[in-house]
N, C-alpha and C positions, 0 to 999 in steps of 0.2 A: 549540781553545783555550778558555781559560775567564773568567772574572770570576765569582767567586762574586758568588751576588745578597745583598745589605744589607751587604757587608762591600766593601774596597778592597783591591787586592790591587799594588802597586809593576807599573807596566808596564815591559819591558823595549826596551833602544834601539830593536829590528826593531818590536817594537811600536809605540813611538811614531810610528814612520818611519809605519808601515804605515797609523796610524791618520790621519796628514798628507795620505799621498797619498787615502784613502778621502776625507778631506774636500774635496780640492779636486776629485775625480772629482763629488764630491758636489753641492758648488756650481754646478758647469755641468749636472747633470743636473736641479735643482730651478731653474734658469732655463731650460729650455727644457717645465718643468711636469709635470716627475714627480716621483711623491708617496713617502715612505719607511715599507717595512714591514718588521720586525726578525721572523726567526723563530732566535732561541736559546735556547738551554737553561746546565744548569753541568756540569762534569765529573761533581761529586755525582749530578746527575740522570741522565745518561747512564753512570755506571755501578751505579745502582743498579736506580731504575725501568723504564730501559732494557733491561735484562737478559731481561726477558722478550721482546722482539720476537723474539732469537734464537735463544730455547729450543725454537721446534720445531724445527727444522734440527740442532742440539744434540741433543734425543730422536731424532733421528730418525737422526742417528750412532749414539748407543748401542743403541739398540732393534735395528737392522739389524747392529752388530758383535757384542751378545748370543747371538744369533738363531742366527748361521752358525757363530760358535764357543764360542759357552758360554762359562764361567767359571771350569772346570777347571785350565786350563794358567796363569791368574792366580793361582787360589788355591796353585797348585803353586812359583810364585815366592814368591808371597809365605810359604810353609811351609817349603820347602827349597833355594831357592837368594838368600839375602838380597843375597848380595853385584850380584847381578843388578838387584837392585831399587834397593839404592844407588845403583849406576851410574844407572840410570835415571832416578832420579830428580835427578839430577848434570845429564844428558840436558836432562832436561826446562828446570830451573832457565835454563843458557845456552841453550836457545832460546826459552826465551822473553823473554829479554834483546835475543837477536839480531834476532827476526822482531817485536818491537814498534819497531823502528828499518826492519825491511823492510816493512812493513807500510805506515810514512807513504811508503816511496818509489814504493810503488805505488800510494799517492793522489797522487804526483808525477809518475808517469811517465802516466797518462791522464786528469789535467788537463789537464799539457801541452797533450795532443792536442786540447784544447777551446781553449789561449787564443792571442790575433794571434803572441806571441815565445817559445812554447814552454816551454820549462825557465825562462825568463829571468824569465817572470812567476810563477813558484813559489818557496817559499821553505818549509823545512826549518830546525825549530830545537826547543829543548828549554826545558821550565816548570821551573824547578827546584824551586820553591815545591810544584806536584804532579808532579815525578818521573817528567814526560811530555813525553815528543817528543810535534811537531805539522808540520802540513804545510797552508798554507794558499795558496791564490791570489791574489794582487793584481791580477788583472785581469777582466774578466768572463763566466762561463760559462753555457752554456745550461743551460736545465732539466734534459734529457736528460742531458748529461755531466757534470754535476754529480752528479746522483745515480749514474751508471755512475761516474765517479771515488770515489764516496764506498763503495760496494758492493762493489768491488771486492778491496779485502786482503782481507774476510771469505770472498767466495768463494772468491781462489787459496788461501789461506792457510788460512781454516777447512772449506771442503768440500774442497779440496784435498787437506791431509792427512787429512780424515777418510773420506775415499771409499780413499786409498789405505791406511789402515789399514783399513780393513772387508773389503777384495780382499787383501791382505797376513794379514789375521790379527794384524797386530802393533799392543798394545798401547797402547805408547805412541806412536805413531805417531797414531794415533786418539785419544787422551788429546788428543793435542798441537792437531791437529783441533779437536777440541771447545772449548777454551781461546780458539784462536783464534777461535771462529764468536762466542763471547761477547765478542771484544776488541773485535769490531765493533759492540757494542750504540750506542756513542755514533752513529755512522755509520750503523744505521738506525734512530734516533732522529729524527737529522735531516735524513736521503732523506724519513722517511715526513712528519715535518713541512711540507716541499717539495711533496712528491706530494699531500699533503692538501690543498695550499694553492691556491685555484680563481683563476683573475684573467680578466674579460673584457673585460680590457684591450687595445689593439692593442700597444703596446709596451711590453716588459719588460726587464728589464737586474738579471742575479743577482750579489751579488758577495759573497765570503766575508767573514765578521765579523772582522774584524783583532785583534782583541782578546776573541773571545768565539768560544763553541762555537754555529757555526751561522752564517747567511746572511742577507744585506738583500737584499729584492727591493724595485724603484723601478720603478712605471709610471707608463701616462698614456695618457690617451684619443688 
């Protein structure tokens, strides 16, 4: 989720809720003297500058579906059988409609697995303002699963079908692949933010930004 930076953006009810229970979670965690540190970003950022984290994984679909089948049977669609392409690209359009809503529910289904009441502390909802589903946690997760939740769609979804289109031979399969490996740029934007981030703290407590793309970590000696 996002808040563009200098501008204000109308928060939405789940949001407000969201941003209530963060603060009184908040409250008890800074009376027993832990301190607060915000690692987010904006959508802007995670889909622009971000884009590069996952371009080798991206090259490294192309390069290897090149490789084993050249470009022959591509150029042959696209010269003589258009109506192929059409479709295809019909293809393409709805899934990527569909797996950018699959997508958040596999950042749903292994969070889960990291928070005390399962599904109960996840929540699934849409920006209208940026034309993006989200999927955030209201409770709090470890390091580890946090970034295993957040890496996740990318791998099933963008190595997923891009290994099965490079075995397959098919096209868009691998196209679709690729697409995906870049939909996760926001998500290893900010795993690697996380991962970068050192604490030689004894206690830690992660918890996602309610209102923003990216996570509050709160420690304390």
């Amino acid at each position: 989720m996002s808040e563009e930076q200098g501008t204000q953006r109308e928060l939405s009810q789940a949001e407000i809720r969201r941003a209530e229970l963060l603060k009184e979670r908040e409250e008890k965690l800074f009376a027993e003297g832990y301190e607060r540190h915000d690692l987010t970003t904006t959508i802007e950022a995670a889909n622009s500058t971000a884009l590069l984290l996952p371009l080798p994984f991206a090259a490294a679909i192309l390069i290897l579906f090149f490789a084993l089948h050249g470009i022959k049977g591509i150029i042959d669609i696209l010269q003589n059988h258009l109506e192929l392409w059409i479709a295809g690209m019909i293809v393409f359009m709805i899934s990527s409609v569909v797996l950018a809503f699959v997508h958040e529910c596999i950042h749903a289904a292994f969070w889960a697995m990291g928070t005390e009441n399962g599904l109960k502390d996840i929540e699934l909802g849409f920006i209208k303002e940026k034309v993006t589903p989200y999927c955030t946690s209201k409770a709090p997760l470890s390091k580890g699963m946090y970034i295993l939740g957040s890496l996740m769609p990318a791998t099933i979804l963008g190595l997923g079908f891009g290994i099965a289109g490079v075995i397959t031979g098919n096209f868009l399969v691998m196209v679709i692949g690729v697409v995906q490996t870049f939909a996760g740029a926001g998500d290893f934007l900010v795993s690697s933010m996380l991962f970068k981030y050192k604490t030689a703290r004894k206690d830690t407590v992660i918890m996602d930004h309610p209102t923003e793309v990216g996570l509050i970590v709160y420690e304390k000696d």
